[in-house]
C-alpha positions in Angstrom: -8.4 11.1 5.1 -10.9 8.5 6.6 -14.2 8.2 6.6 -14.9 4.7 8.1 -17.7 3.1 6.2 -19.0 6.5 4.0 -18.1 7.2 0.3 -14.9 8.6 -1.0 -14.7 8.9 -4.5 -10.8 8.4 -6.4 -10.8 11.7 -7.8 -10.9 12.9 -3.8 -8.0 11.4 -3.1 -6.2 12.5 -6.2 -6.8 16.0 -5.8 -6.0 15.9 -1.8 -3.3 13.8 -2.1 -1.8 13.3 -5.4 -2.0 16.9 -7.0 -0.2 18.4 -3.5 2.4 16.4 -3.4 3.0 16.6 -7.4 2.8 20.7 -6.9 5.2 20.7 -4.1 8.0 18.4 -5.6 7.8 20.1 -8.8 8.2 23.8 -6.9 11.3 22.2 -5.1 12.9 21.0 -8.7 12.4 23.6 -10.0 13.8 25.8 -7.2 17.0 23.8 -7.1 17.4 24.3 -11.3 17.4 28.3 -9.9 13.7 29.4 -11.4 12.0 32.1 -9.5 9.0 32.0 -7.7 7.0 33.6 -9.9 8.3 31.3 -13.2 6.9 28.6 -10.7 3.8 29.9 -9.7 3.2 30.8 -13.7 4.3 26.7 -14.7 2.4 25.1 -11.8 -0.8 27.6 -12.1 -0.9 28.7 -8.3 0.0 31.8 -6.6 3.5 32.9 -5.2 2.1 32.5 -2.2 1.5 28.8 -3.0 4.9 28.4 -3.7 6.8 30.3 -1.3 4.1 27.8 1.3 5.8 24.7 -1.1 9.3 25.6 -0.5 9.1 26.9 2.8 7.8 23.4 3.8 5.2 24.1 5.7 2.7 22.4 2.8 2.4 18.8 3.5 3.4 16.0 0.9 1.8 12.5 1.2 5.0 9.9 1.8 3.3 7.2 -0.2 3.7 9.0 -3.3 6.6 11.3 -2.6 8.6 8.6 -1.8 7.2 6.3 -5.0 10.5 5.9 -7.5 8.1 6.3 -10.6 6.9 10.0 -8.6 10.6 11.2 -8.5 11.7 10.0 -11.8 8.9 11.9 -13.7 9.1 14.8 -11.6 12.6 15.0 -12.5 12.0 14.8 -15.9 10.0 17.3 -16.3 11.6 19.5 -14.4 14.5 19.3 -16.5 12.7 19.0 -19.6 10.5 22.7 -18.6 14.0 24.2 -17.7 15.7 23.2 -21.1 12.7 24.0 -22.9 12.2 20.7 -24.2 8.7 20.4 -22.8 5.9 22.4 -22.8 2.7 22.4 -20.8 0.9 20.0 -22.3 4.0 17.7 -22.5 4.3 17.7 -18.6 0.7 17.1 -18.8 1.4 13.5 -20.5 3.7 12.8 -18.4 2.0 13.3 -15.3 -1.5 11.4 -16.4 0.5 8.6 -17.5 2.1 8.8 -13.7 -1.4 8.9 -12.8 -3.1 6.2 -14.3 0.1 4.1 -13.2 -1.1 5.3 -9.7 -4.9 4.2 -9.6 -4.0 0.9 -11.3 -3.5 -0.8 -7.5 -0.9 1.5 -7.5 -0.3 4.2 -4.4 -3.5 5.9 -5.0 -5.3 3.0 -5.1 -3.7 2.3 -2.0 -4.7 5.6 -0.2 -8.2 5.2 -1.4 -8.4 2.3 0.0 -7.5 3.4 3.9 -9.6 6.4 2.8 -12.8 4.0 2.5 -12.6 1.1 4.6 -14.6 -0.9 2.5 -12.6 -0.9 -0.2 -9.8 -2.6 1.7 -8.2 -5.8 0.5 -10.1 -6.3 -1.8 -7.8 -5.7 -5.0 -10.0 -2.8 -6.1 -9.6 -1.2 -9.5 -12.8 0.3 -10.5 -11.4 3.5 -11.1 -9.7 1.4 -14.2 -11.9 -1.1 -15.2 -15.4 0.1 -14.2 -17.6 -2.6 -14.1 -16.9 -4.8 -17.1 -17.4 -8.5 -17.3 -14.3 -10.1 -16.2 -14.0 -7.3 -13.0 -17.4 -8.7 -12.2 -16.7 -12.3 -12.1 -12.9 -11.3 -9.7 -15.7 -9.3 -7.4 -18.3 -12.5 -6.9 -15.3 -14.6 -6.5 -13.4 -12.8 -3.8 -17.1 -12.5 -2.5 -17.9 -16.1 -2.2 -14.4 -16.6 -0.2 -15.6 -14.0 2.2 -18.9 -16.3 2.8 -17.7 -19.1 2.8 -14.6 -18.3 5.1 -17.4 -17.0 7.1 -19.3 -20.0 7.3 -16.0 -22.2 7.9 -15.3 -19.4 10.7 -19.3 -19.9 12.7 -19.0 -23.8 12.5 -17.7 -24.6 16.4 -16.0 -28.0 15.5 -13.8 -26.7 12.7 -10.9 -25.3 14.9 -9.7 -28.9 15.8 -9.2 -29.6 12.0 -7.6 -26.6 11.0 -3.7 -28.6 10.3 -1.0 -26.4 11.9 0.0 -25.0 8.6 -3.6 -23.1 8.7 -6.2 -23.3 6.6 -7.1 -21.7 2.8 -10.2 -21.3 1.4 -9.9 -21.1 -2.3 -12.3 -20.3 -5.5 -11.1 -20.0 -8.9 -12.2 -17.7 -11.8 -13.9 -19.6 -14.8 -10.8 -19.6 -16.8 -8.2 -19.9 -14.1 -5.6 -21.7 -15.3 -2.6 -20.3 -12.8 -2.2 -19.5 -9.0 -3.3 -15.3 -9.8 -6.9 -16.5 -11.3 -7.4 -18.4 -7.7 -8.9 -16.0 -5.1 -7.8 -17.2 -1.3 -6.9 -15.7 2.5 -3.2 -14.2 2.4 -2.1 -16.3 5.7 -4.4 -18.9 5.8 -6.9 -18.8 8.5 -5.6 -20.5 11.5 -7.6 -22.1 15.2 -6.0 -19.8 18.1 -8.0 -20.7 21.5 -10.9 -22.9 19.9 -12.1 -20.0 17.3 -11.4 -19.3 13.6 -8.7 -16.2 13.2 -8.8 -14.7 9.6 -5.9 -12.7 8.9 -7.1 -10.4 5.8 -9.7 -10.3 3.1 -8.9 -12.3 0.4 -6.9 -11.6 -2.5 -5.9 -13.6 -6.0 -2.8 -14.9 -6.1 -2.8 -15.3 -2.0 -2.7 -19.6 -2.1 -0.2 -21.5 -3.3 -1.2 -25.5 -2.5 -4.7 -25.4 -2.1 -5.2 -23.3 -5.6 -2.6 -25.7 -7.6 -5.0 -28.8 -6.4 -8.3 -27.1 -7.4 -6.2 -25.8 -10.7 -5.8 -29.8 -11.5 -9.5 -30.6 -9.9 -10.7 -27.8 -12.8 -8.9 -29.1 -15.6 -10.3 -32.5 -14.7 -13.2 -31.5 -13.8 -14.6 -27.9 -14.7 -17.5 -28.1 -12.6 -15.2 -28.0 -9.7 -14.6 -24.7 -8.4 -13.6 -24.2 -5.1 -11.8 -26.1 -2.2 -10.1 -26.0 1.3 -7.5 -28.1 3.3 -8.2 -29.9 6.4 -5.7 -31.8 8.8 -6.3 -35.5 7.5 -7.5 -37.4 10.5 -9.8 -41.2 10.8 -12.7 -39.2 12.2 -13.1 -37.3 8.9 -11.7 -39.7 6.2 -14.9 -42.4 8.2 -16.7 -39.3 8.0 -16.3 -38.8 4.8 -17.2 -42.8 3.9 -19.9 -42.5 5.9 -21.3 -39.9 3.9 -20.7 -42.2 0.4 -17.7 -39.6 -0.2 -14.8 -42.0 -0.4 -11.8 -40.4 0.0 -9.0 -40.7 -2.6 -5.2 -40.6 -1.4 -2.1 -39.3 -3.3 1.4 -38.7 -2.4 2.6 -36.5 0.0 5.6 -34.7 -1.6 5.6 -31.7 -2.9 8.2 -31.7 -6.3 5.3 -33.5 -8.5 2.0 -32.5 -6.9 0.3 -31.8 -10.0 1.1 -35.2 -11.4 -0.1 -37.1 -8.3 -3.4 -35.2 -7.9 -4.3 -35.8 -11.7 -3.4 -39.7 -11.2 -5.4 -39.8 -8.0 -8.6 -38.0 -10.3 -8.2 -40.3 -13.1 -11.7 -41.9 -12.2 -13.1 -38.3 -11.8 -12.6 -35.7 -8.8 -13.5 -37.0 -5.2 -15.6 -34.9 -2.9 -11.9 -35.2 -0.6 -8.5 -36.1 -1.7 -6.2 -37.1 1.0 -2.3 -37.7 2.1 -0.9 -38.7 5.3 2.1 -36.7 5.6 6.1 -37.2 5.0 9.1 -36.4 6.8 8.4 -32.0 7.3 5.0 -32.3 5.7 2.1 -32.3 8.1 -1.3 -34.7 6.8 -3.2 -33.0 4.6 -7.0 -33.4 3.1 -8.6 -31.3 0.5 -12.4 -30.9 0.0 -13.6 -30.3 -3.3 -16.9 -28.3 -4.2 -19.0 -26.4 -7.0 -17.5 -23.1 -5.3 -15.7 -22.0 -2.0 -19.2 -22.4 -0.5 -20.5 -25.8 -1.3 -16.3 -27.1 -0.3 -16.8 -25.6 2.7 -20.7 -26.8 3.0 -18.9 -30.3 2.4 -16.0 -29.5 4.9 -18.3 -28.5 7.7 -21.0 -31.7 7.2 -17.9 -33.8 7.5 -16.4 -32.3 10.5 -19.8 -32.7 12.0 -19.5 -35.9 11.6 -16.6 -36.8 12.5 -17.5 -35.2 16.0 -20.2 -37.9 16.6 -19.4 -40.4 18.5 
Protein backbone atom coordinates (compact mmCIF):
# COMPACT_ATOMS: atom_id res chain seq x y z
CA UNK A 1 0.00 0.00 0.00
CA UNK A 2 1.80 3.20 -1.53
CA UNK A 3 0.78 6.21 -2.49
CA UNK A 4 4.03 8.17 -3.23
CA UNK A 5 3.61 11.65 -1.93
CA UNK A 6 -0.56 11.54 -1.15
CA UNK A 7 -2.07 11.09 2.40
CA UNK A 8 -2.55 7.85 4.18
CA UNK A 9 -3.91 8.11 7.39
CA UNK A 10 -2.64 5.33 10.47
CA UNK A 11 -5.92 4.03 11.00
CA UNK A 12 -5.63 2.86 6.98
CA UNK A 13 -2.97 1.00 7.61
CA UNK A 14 -4.29 -0.56 10.77
CA UNK A 15 -7.39 -1.81 9.30
CA UNK A 16 -5.62 -3.08 5.93
CA UNK A 17 -2.79 -4.46 7.52
CA UNK A 18 -2.97 -4.99 11.12
CA UNK A 19 -6.71 -6.19 11.71
CA UNK A 20 -6.07 -8.99 8.71
CA UNK A 21 -3.32 -10.34 9.82
CA UNK A 22 -4.62 -10.33 13.70
CA UNK A 23 -8.05 -12.07 12.21
CA UNK A 24 -6.17 -14.68 10.30
CA UNK A 25 -3.61 -15.75 13.10
CA UNK A 26 -6.24 -15.89 15.66
CA UNK A 27 -8.60 -18.28 13.06
CA UNK A 28 -5.42 -20.49 12.80
CA UNK A 29 -5.04 -20.72 16.83
CA UNK A 30 -7.93 -21.28 17.31
CA UNK A 31 -8.25 -23.96 14.61
CA UNK A 32 -5.31 -25.86 15.95
CA UNK A 33 -6.97 -25.77 19.86
CA UNK A 34 -9.93 -27.82 17.65
CA UNK A 35 -12.82 -24.86 17.59
CA UNK A 36 -15.15 -24.95 14.68
CA UNK A 37 -15.51 -22.65 12.12
CA UNK A 38 -18.53 -21.27 13.16
CA UNK A 39 -17.18 -20.79 17.10
CA UNK A 40 -14.51 -18.69 15.04
CA UNK A 41 -16.49 -16.77 12.89
CA UNK A 42 -18.85 -16.02 16.13
CA UNK A 43 -15.38 -14.89 18.36
CA UNK A 44 -13.68 -13.01 15.57
CA UNK A 45 -17.19 -11.28 14.24
CA UNK A 46 -16.81 -12.38 10.45
CA UNK A 47 -18.57 -14.86 8.41
CA UNK A 48 -17.63 -18.67 7.90
CA UNK A 49 -16.76 -17.76 4.82
CA UNK A 50 -14.12 -15.47 6.23
CA UNK A 51 -12.73 -18.04 8.05
CA UNK A 52 -12.71 -20.99 5.96
CA UNK A 53 -10.71 -17.91 3.34
CA UNK A 54 -8.27 -17.53 6.79
CA UNK A 55 -7.50 -21.15 7.08
CA UNK A 56 -7.48 -22.16 3.68
CA UNK A 57 -4.70 -19.52 3.20
CA UNK A 58 -5.57 -17.95 0.49
CA UNK A 59 -6.17 -14.47 2.79
CA UNK A 60 -2.96 -12.70 2.89
CA UNK A 61 -1.10 -11.82 6.31
CA UNK A 62 1.34 -8.83 6.36
CA UNK A 63 5.03 -10.51 7.40
CA UNK A 64 6.03 -7.38 9.34
CA UNK A 65 3.52 -8.05 11.96
CA UNK A 66 2.99 -11.79 11.60
CA UNK A 67 6.31 -12.38 12.11
CA UNK A 68 6.66 -9.62 15.21
CA UNK A 69 7.35 -11.87 18.65
CA UNK A 70 4.92 -9.39 20.68
CA UNK A 71 2.06 -10.46 17.61
CA UNK A 72 2.54 -14.27 18.30
CA UNK A 73 2.86 -14.09 21.96
CA UNK A 74 -0.60 -12.18 22.38
CA UNK A 75 -2.24 -14.12 19.81
CA UNK A 76 -1.40 -17.05 21.69
CA UNK A 77 -2.66 -15.87 24.68
CA UNK A 78 -5.66 -15.16 23.88
CA UNK A 79 -6.24 -17.91 22.04
CA UNK A 80 -5.67 -20.01 25.00
CA UNK A 81 -7.22 -17.84 27.28
CA UNK A 82 -10.84 -17.78 24.87
CA UNK A 83 -10.49 -21.67 24.71
CA UNK A 84 -10.17 -22.07 28.57
CA UNK A 85 -12.65 -19.60 29.20
CA UNK A 86 -10.50 -17.38 31.03
CA UNK A 87 -11.07 -14.39 28.66
CA UNK A 88 -13.87 -12.89 27.33
CA UNK A 89 -14.44 -10.47 24.57
CA UNK A 90 -13.56 -7.56 25.99
CA UNK A 91 -10.48 -9.18 27.63
CA UNK A 92 -9.08 -10.04 24.16
CA UNK A 93 -10.03 -6.60 23.34
CA UNK A 94 -7.23 -5.22 26.02
CA UNK A 95 -4.95 -7.30 24.95
CA UNK A 96 -4.95 -6.59 21.45
CA UNK A 97 -5.13 -2.51 21.85
CA UNK A 98 -2.32 -2.67 24.11
CA UNK A 99 -0.58 -4.87 21.10
CA UNK A 100 -1.66 -1.97 19.16
CA UNK A 101 -0.58 0.96 20.69
CA UNK A 102 2.87 -0.97 21.11
CA UNK A 103 2.58 -1.15 17.26
CA UNK A 104 2.12 2.68 16.27
CA UNK A 105 4.69 3.70 18.85
CA UNK A 106 7.58 3.44 15.89
CA UNK A 107 6.70 0.11 16.17
CA UNK A 108 5.73 -2.20 12.86
CA UNK A 109 2.75 -0.11 12.01
CA UNK A 110 4.59 2.80 12.28
CA UNK A 111 6.84 1.25 10.05
CA UNK A 112 4.25 0.29 7.27
CA UNK A 113 2.78 3.72 7.43
CA UNK A 114 5.77 4.96 6.78
CA UNK A 115 6.46 3.05 3.22
CA UNK A 116 2.74 3.63 2.86
CA UNK A 117 3.46 7.63 2.74
CA UNK A 118 6.73 8.42 1.54
CA UNK A 119 6.97 11.41 3.36
CA UNK A 120 6.75 10.17 6.48
CA UNK A 121 9.98 8.16 6.00
CA UNK A 122 12.91 8.50 8.33
CA UNK A 123 11.78 10.80 10.01
CA UNK A 124 11.01 9.00 13.44
CA UNK A 125 7.28 9.78 13.07
CA UNK A 126 4.93 9.29 15.97
CA UNK A 127 2.04 11.47 15.57
CA UNK A 128 -0.39 8.92 15.82
CA UNK A 129 1.00 8.94 19.67
CA UNK A 130 1.94 12.13 20.53
CA UNK A 131 -0.04 14.50 18.26
CA UNK A 132 1.40 17.68 18.09
CA UNK A 133 2.47 18.58 21.66
CA UNK A 134 5.41 20.78 22.57
CA UNK A 135 8.35 18.57 22.86
CA UNK A 136 7.18 16.53 19.29
CA UNK A 137 7.34 19.99 17.89
CA UNK A 138 10.72 21.00 18.93
CA UNK A 139 12.13 16.84 17.61
CA UNK A 140 10.18 17.98 14.12
CA UNK A 141 12.05 21.64 13.62
CA UNK A 142 15.20 19.94 14.73
CA UNK A 143 15.34 17.00 12.31
CA UNK A 144 14.13 19.84 9.95
CA UNK A 145 16.99 22.13 10.33
CA UNK A 146 19.45 19.07 9.69
CA UNK A 147 17.56 18.40 6.46
CA UNK A 148 18.53 22.28 5.41
CA UNK A 149 21.34 22.48 6.48
CA UNK A 150 22.66 19.01 5.08
CA UNK A 151 21.15 20.59 2.03
CA UNK A 152 23.11 23.62 2.01
CA UNK A 153 26.46 21.66 2.98
CA UNK A 154 25.32 19.29 -0.05
CA UNK A 155 24.93 22.60 -2.97
CA UNK A 156 28.26 24.20 -1.74
CA UNK A 157 30.81 22.80 -4.78
CA UNK A 158 34.03 22.98 -2.59
CA UNK A 159 32.82 21.02 0.36
CA UNK A 160 33.53 17.47 -1.09
CA UNK A 161 37.33 17.92 -0.75
CA UNK A 162 36.78 18.48 3.10
CA UNK A 163 34.46 15.86 3.81
CA UNK A 164 37.51 13.53 6.09
CA UNK A 165 37.22 9.84 4.90
CA UNK A 166 35.30 8.91 7.98
CA UNK A 167 32.28 11.06 6.27
CA UNK A 168 30.73 13.79 7.50
CA UNK A 169 27.66 14.51 10.33
CA UNK A 170 25.61 17.24 10.61
CA UNK A 171 24.24 17.55 14.02
CA UNK A 172 21.54 19.82 16.03
CA UNK A 173 20.55 19.20 19.46
CA UNK A 174 17.18 19.62 21.27
CA UNK A 175 17.10 22.39 23.99
CA UNK A 176 17.61 20.12 26.79
CA UNK A 177 19.78 17.46 25.17
CA UNK A 178 21.91 16.30 27.46
CA UNK A 179 22.72 12.62 25.74
CA UNK A 180 23.59 11.27 22.15
CA UNK A 181 19.27 10.35 21.61
CA UNK A 182 18.32 14.30 22.16
CA UNK A 183 21.11 14.99 19.13
CA UNK A 184 19.34 14.79 15.73
CA UNK A 185 22.16 13.68 12.81
CA UNK A 186 22.56 11.62 9.28
CA UNK A 187 22.67 7.76 10.06
CA UNK A 188 25.99 7.14 7.95
CA UNK A 189 27.34 10.37 7.72
CA UNK A 190 27.22 12.06 4.48
CA UNK A 191 30.27 11.20 2.46
CA UNK A 192 32.17 13.01 -1.10
CA UNK A 193 31.79 10.06 -3.85
CA UNK A 194 33.05 11.70 -7.41
CA UNK A 195 33.19 15.43 -6.31
CA UNK A 196 29.38 15.59 -4.98
CA UNK A 197 27.76 15.28 -1.49
CA UNK A 198 26.01 11.63 -1.01
CA UNK A 199 23.41 11.62 1.85
CA UNK A 200 22.66 8.24 2.92
CA UNK A 201 19.08 8.77 4.83
CA UNK A 202 17.01 11.48 6.56
CA UNK A 203 18.11 12.15 9.71
CA UNK A 204 17.28 10.58 12.89
CA UNK A 205 18.16 11.24 16.88
CA UNK A 206 20.45 9.16 18.21
CA UNK A 207 22.17 8.59 14.58
CA UNK A 208 25.88 10.60 15.70
CA UNK A 209 28.00 9.47 18.05
CA UNK A 210 31.32 12.03 17.91
CA UNK A 211 30.02 14.95 16.52
CA UNK A 212 26.83 15.00 19.00
CA UNK A 213 29.17 14.20 22.22
CA UNK A 214 31.31 17.52 21.13
CA UNK A 215 28.25 19.76 20.64
CA UNK A 216 26.79 17.91 24.08
CA UNK A 217 30.04 19.56 25.81
CA UNK A 218 29.87 22.87 23.45
CA UNK A 219 26.06 23.10 25.03
CA UNK A 220 26.85 22.64 28.49
CA UNK A 221 29.53 25.30 28.09
CA UNK A 222 27.87 27.12 26.10
CA UNK A 223 23.97 26.88 25.63
CA UNK A 224 23.69 29.14 22.86
CA UNK A 225 25.49 26.61 20.89
CA UNK A 226 23.44 24.32 19.05
CA UNK A 227 24.54 22.68 16.24
CA UNK A 228 27.85 21.45 14.61
CA UNK A 229 29.66 19.33 11.84
CA UNK A 230 33.15 17.70 11.24
CA UNK A 231 35.50 18.70 8.62
CA UNK A 232 38.92 16.99 7.65
CA UNK A 233 41.37 19.47 9.57
CA UNK A 234 43.64 20.82 6.87
CA UNK A 235 46.06 24.57 6.80
CA UNK A 236 43.69 25.89 4.14
CA UNK A 237 40.79 25.93 6.61
CA UNK A 238 42.43 26.30 10.05
CA UNK A 239 44.21 30.03 7.91
CA UNK A 240 40.73 30.15 6.83
CA UNK A 241 39.40 30.14 9.76
CA UNK A 242 42.18 32.87 11.26
CA UNK A 243 41.54 34.81 8.55
CA UNK A 244 38.10 35.11 9.34
CA UNK A 245 39.06 36.22 13.26
CA UNK A 246 37.80 32.52 14.16
CA UNK A 247 40.85 31.13 15.82
CA UNK A 248 40.81 27.77 15.99
CA UNK A 249 41.27 25.89 19.27
CA UNK A 250 43.08 22.39 19.31
CA UNK A 251 42.49 19.42 21.73
CA UNK A 252 43.64 15.87 21.75
CA UNK A 253 43.08 13.40 19.44
CA UNK A 254 42.07 10.25 21.41
CA UNK A 255 39.13 9.08 21.86
CA UNK A 256 38.93 7.44 25.85
CA UNK A 257 38.57 11.16 27.39
CA UNK A 258 37.08 13.24 24.62
CA UNK A 259 34.65 14.91 26.76
CA UNK A 260 37.39 16.03 29.14
CA UNK A 261 39.63 17.49 26.44
CA UNK A 262 36.90 19.36 24.52
CA UNK A 263 35.74 21.09 27.93
CA UNK A 264 39.60 21.97 28.65
CA UNK A 265 40.00 23.31 25.16
CA UNK A 266 36.41 25.58 25.85
CA UNK A 267 37.50 26.79 29.11
CA UNK A 268 37.85 30.45 27.53
CA UNK A 269 34.38 29.92 25.87
CA UNK A 270 33.45 27.78 22.73
CA UNK A 271 35.46 28.53 19.39
CA UNK A 272 33.69 28.97 16.11
CA UNK A 273 36.16 25.57 15.23
CA UNK A 274 37.80 23.16 17.50
CA UNK A 275 40.49 21.13 15.99
CA UNK A 276 42.94 17.89 16.24
CA UNK A 277 45.49 16.58 14.04
CA UNK A 278 45.00 12.95 14.14
CA UNK A 279 46.76 9.84 16.06
CA UNK A 280 47.87 6.52 15.13
CA UNK A 281 44.01 5.01 13.40
CA UNK A 282 42.35 8.44 13.92
CA UNK A 283 42.14 10.55 10.81
CA UNK A 284 42.38 14.82 11.52
CA UNK A 285 39.44 16.06 12.57
CA UNK A 286 37.80 19.82 12.89
CA UNK A 287 34.51 20.68 14.28
CA UNK A 288 32.54 23.88 13.48
CA UNK A 289 30.32 25.24 16.05
CA UNK A 290 27.09 27.28 15.35
CA UNK A 291 23.61 28.70 16.82
CA UNK A 292 21.97 25.61 14.91
CA UNK A 293 22.90 22.95 12.22
CA UNK A 294 22.45 25.91 9.80
CA UNK A 295 24.57 28.72 10.98
CA UNK A 296 27.66 25.54 11.71
CA UNK A 297 27.24 24.83 8.35
CA UNK A 298 26.86 28.65 7.18
CA UNK A 299 30.35 28.85 9.13
CA UNK A 300 31.57 25.50 7.57
CA UNK A 301 30.81 26.61 4.03
CA UNK A 302 32.34 30.44 4.40
CA UNK A 303 35.48 28.69 5.58
CA UNK A 304 35.79 26.20 2.90
CA UNK A 305 35.33 29.08 0.64
CA UNK A 306 38.07 30.43 1.83
CA UNK A 307 40.23 28.10 2.13
CA UNK A 308 39.79 27.56 -1.79
CA UNK A 309 41.21 31.10 -2.54
CA UNK A 310 44.38 31.24 -3.40
Amino acid sequence: MSRDDGLVLPAEVIAEEFVPTLRIALARALAERDCAQREIAGFLGVTQAAVSKYLSGRARATDRIADDERFAATVERVADGWVDGELKGDDALVEIHELLRTFVDRGPVCALHEEAMPALDGRECDLCVRGRDDAATRERETLRDVRTAVRRFAAAPATPEHVPNVGTNVASALDDADEAADVAAVPGRLHAVRGRIEVPSDPAFGASQHVAGALLVARDVDATVGGALNLATSDALLDAARDRDHEPVAFDAGYEDRATELRDAFADGVPTVAYHDGAYGIEPVCYVFGADARDAVERARTLVAGAADP
